[in-house]
C-alpha positions as CSV (number, residue, x, y, z in Angstrom):
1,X,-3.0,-56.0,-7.5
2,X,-0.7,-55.9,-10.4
3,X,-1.5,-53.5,-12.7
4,X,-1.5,-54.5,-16.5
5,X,1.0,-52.4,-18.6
6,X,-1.5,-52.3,-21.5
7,X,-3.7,-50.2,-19.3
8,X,-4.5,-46.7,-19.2
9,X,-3.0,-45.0,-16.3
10,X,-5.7,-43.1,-14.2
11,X,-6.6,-39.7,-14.8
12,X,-7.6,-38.8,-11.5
13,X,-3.9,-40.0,-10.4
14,X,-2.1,-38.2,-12.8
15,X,-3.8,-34.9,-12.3
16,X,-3.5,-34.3,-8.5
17,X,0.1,-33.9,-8.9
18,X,-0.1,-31.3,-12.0
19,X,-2.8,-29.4,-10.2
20,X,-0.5,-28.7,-7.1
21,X,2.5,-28.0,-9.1
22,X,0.8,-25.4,-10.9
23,X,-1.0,-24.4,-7.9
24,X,2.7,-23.9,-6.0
25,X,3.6,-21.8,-9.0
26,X,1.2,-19.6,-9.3
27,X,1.1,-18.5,-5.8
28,X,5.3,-18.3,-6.2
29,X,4.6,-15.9,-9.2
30,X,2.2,-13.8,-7.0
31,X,4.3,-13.1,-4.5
32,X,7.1,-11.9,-6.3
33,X,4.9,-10.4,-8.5
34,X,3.7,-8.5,-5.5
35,X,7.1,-7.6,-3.9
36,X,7.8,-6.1,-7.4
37,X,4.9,-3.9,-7.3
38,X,5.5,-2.7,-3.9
39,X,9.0,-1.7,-4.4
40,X,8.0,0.0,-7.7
41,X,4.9,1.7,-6.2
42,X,7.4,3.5,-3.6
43,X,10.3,3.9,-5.7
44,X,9.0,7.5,-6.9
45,X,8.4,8.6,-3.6
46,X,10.9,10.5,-2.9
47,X,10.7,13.3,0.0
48,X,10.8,16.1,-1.5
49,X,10.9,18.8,2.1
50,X,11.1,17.1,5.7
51,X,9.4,19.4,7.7
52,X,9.7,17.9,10.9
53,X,12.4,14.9,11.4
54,X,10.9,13.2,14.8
55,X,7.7,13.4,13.2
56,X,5.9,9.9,13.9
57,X,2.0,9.4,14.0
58,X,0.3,7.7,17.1
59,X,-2.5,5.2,17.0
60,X,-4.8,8.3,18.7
61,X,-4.3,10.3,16.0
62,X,-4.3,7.8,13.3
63,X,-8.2,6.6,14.9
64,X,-8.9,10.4,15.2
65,X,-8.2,10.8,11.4
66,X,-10.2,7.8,10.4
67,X,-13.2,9.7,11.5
68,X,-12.7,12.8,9.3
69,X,-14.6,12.9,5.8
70,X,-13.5,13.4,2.9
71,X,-13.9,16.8,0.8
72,X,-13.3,18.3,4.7
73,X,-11.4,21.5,5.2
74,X,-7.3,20.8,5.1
75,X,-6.7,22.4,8.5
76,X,-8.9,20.0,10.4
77,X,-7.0,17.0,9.4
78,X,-3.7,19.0,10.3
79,X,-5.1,19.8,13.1
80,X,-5.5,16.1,14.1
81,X,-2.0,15.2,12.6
82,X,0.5,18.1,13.5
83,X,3.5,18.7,11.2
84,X,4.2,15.4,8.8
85,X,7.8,14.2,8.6
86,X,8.0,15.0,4.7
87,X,6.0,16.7,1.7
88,X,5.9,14.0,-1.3
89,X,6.1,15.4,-4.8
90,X,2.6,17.2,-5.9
91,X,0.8,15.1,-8.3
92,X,-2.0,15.3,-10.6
93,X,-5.1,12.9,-9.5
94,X,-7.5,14.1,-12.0
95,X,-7.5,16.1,-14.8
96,X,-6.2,19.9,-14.2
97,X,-5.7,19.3,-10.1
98,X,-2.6,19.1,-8.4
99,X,-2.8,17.4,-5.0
100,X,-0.3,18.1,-2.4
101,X,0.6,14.9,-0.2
102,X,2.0,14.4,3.2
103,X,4.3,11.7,4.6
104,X,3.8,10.5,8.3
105,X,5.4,7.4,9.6
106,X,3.2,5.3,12.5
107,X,5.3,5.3,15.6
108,X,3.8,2.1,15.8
109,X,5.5,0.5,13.2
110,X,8.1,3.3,11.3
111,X,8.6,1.2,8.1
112,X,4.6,2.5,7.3
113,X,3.8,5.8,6.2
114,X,0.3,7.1,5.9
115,X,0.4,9.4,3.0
116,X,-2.4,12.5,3.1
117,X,-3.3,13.7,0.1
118,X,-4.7,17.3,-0.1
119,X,-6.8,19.0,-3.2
120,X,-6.5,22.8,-3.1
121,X,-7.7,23.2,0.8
122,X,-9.8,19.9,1.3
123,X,-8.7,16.5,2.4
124,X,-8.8,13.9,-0.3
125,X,-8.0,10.8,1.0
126,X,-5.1,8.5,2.4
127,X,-2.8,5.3,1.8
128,X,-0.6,3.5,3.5
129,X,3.2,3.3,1.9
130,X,5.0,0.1,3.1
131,X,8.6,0.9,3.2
């Protein structure tokens, strides 16, 4: 069927094809917008002390820290972990409280680092730092 050139092409036709071009470039400007972040997350983390260079966390340990609240004493989570590779630069989460933090890399996979972070003498929390 011919179509008539007086005719008003068909919406439905002529959107599919916009929709997944701007669909392809917004997931294009996510990911780079992602990588960017990443890279600039870890660009000021900088050792600052390595404290013990074979230093490498197992999956046993990293299970066994899972387990361990919050707020808990600093020497049970060292305990669990042992020395860490590297001290990070102290920081100050909230107002008035420098936090210490803690570098480990997973055996598992050396490129992540699980990151402690210490208030005074209580665990505060963790992250992972992709490399």
């Amino acid at each position: 069927m011919k179509r008539n050139p007086f005719q008003r092409p068909d919406l439905k036709s002529l959107f599919k094809p916009l929709l997944l071009g701007g669909f392809v470039v917004a997931v294009l400007s996510l990911l780079l917008d992602l990588h960017g972040a990443v890279k600039a997350r870890n660009h000021g983390e900088v050792c600052q002390e390595i404290v013990q260079s074979k230093a490498a966390l197992s999956r046993e340990q990293l299970a066994r820290l899972l387990t361990v609240p919050e707020r808990d004493p600093k020497s049970k989570v060292q305990g669990i972990l042992k020395a860490p590779y590297c001290k990070l630069p102290k920081l100050e989460v909230r107002a008035g409280v420098n936090a210490e933090r803690e570098a480990y890399p997973l055996e598992f996979d050396p490129q992540t680092w699980l990151v402690i972070l210490y208030e005074g003498n209580e665990y505060a929390g963790y992250r992972f730092s992709f490399r």
